[in-house]
N, C-alpha and C positions, 0 to 999 in steps of 0.2 A: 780249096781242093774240091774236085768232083766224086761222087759218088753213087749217079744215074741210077738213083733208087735200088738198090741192092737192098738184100733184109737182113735183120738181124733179131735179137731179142733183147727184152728183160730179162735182170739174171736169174730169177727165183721160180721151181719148177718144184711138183708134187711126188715126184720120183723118188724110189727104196734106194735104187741102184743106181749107185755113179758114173759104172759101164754103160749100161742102157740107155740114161741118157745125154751122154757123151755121145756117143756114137751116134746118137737120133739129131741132137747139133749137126753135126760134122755132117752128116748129111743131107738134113734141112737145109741146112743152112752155108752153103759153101764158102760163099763170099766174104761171109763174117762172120763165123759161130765163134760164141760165148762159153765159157765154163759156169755149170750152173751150182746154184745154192739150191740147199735141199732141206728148206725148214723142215719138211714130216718124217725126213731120216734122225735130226739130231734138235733139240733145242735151241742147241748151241750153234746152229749154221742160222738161226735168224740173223738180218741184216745189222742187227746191234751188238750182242755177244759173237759173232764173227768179228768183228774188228775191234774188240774190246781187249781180245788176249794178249795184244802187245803194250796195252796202257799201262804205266803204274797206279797202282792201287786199285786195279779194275778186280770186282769181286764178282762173278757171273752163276746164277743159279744152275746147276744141270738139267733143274726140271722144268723147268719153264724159260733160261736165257733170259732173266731178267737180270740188269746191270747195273751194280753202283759203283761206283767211283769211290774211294775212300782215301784221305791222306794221313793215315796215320802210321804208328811203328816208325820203320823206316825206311819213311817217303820221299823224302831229304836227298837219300842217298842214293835210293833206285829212280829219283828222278835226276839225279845227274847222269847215273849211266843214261837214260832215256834218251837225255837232249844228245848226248857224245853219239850215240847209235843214230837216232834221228837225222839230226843236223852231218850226218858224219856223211861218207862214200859207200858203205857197208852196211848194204839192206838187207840181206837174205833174211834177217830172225824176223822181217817187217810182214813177210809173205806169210797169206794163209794157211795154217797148219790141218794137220792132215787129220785129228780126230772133231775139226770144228770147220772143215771144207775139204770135204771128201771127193767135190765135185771137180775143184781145185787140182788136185791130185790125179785124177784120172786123167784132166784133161791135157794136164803139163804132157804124161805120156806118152798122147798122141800126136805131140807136137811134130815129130820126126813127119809123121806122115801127110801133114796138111795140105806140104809146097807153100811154094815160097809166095806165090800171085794171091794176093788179095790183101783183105783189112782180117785182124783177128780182134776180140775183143772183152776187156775185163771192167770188173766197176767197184764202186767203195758207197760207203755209205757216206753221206753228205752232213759236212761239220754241222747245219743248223738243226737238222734233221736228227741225228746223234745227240746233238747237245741239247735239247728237247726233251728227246724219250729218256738219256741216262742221267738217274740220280745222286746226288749225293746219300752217307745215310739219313737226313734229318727228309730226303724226300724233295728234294730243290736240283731243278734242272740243271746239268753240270755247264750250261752255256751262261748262264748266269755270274759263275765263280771266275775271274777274270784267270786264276791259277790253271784250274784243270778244262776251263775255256782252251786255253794254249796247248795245252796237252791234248786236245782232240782233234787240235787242228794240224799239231806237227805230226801227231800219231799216224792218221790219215795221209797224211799227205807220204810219211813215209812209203807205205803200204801202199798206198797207188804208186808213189815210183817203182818202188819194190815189184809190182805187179807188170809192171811198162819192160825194165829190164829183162825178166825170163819171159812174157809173152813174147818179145822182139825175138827170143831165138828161135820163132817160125822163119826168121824172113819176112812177114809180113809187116803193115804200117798196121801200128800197137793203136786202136782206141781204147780209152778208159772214160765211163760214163759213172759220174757222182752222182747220188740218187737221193733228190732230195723231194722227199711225199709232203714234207712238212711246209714245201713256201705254197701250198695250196690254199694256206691259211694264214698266210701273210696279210697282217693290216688288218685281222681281227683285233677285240681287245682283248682274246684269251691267250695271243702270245705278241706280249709286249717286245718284238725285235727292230730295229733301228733298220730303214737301209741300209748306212755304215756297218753295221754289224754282219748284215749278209753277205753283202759283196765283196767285204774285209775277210769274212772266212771262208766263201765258197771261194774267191780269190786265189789263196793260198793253196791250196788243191790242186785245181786248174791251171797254175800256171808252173805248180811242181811237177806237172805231166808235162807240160810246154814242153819245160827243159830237159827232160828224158827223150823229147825228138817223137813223143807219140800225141796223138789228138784226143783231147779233153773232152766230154762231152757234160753237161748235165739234163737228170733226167727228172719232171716232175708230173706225176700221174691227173693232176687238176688243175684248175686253172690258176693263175698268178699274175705277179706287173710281169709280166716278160720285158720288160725295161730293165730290171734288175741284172738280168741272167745275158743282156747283149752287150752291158758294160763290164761283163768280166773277159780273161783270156779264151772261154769256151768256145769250141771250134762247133760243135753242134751242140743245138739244143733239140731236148726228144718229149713230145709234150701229145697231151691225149687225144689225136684230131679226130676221134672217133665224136666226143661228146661235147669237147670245146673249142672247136677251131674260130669261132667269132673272136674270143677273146686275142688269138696270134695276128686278128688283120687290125686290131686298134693300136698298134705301134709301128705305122710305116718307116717314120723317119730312124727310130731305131734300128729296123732289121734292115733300112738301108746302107746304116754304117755297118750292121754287123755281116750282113752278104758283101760286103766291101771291103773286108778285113780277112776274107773265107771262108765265113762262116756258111751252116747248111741245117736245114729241119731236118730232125727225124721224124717222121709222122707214125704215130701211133691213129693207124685208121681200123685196125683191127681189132673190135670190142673186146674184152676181159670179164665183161661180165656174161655170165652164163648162159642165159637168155638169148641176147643176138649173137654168143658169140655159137651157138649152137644152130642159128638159123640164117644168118648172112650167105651171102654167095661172094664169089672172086668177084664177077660181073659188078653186082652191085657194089661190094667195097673199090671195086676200082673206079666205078663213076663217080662215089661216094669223094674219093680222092680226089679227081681229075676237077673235079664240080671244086672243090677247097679252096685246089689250087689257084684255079681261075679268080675266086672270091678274092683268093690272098694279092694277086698281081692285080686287082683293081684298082687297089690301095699303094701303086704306084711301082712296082716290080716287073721283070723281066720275066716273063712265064717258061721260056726254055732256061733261063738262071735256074730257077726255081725248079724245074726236071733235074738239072743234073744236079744242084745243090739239095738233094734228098737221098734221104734212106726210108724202106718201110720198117716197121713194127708195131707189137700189139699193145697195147694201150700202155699196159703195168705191165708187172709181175704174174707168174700164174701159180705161186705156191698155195695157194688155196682152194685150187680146182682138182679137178679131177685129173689124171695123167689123161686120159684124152679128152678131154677140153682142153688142156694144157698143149698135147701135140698137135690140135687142132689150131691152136691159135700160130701156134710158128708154122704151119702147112697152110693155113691161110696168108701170112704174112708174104713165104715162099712164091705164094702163086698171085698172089696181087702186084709183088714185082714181078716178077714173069708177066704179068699181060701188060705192066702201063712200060715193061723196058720195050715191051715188043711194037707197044699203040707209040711209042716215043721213037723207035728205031735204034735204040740202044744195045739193040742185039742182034 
């Protein structure tokens, strides 16, 4: 599928108000606005204790949204309903709820008014990613525990279908981006993960949105084997091309099968961090881009492929900026598409 560079965001914004910036989405961002996460409003909207509240056993701090996993009482029990609801037809309880995604919620509402033309877009947090940061109680990353391993992966996965279905009732084609910060640091010795173990459970994610008829994406703010991420069903991959784009041109033969299956970059050419992102111009990030791209088709691609199989965005997340730096970066994102759809004639 094509997508001639349209922009879009990362989910996580520095925002009080879930009105405010709903509506600053909607129109930043037409083509594809996102419902955003609001770490500074709730603890509980970080991208961990957000998708925790549907797990069994999941114990989440209010003051901080730190997450353990626990199986005790009875776990037995409430994890059979889980797998039934899970595994089942009947996602609604799987969707973000309204005192731990506020953002969520505002933006369901403005669904009526979108129109039906374009891409809309939601995202989950990434099994490996997840199963890293949340603990058991002795303190042991729950991706470890082969039990409650399965349990974040079906959780997940529910939840992003969950998310595919009431997005879909804009009319729009549903993307859902898995966000995984954590394969940045894939193949150190501080997290002993398996290939098999990545692409077994980013897998399972990705290919539950497949089958909801929406497009998958996954999103990793550093660098990685991006080998990993072409062998799964993921339909885009959204990666930091502000500060690692070498890293995207050392796997041609893979992104040649994977732009060959439909797959598309999102290019995160729009810094996050503070500094450039407060000193960049449209101009330069756009030659910033144009200049990548060329890099990237040296290494044996189609460079009008590669125009229409893109979207722009800012690097990460912006819940730790400032709301404008944060608006800045989706108004840059905006106007960077805007100048390469126009140097492309895509518009």
């Amino acid at each position: 599928m094509n997508y001639d560079a349209i922009a879009t965001c990362i989910g996580s914004f520095p925002h009080l108000s879930p009105e405010e910036i709903c509506d600053t989405l909607i129109r930043t961002l037409p083509d594809c606005p996102a419902w955003p996460q609001m770490p500074q409003r709730d603890a509980r909207e970080n991208m961990y204790a957000q998708y925790a509240e549907t797990l069994p056993g999941a114990r989440i701090d209010p003051n901080d949204g730190k997450v353990i996993l626990q199986a005790d009482g009875d776990f037995a029990e409430t994890l059979t309903r889980f797998y039934e609801q899970a595994l089942g037809d009947d996602l609604a309880g799987f969707e973000p709820k309204s005192d731990s995604a506020a953002g969520y919620q505002a933006f369901l509402s403005r669904l009526d008014s979108l129109g039906s033309d374009g891409f809309i877009k939601g995202h989950v947090t990434g099994p490996i990613s997840f199963g890293l940061t949340v603990t058991d109680p002795d303190d042991r990353p729950v991706l470890y525990d082969e039990t409650l391993r399965d349990v974040v992966v079906q959780g997940l996965t529910a939840q992003a279908r969950a998310q595919c279905r009431r997005l879909s009732q804009s009319g729009r084609k549903v993307i859902i981006f898995v966000d995984e910060p954590y394969l940045s640091s894939f193949g150190s010795a501080t997290i002993p993960v398996s290939e098999t173990d990545v692409i077994e459970c980013v897998e399972a994610v990705t290919s539950g949105i497949l089958a909801e008829g929406a497009l998958p994406g996954i999103h990793c703010c550093g660098n990685t084997d991006w080998s990993l991420l072409t062998r799964t069903t993921a339909r885009i991959i959204n990666f930091d091309a502000y500060n690692f784009l070498q890293g995207m041109t050392l796997y041609p033969t893979e992104l040649t099968d994977f732009f060959d299956r439909g797959g598309a970059l999102a290019w995160g050419i729009v810094p996050t961090d503070p500094g450039p992102l407060a000193t960049e111009t449209v101009a330069a990030l756009s030659d910033r881009l144009e200049a990548g791209m060329k890099r990237l088709a040296a290494t044996g691609h189609d460079l009008d492929l590669i125009h229409h199989r893109s979207l722009i965005t800012p690097a990460c997340g912006t819940g730790t900026l400032s709301t404008t730096l944060a608006e800045r970066a989706i108004t840059l994102a905006r106007q960077v598409s805007d100048e390469v759809r126009q140097r492309w004639q895509f518009s």
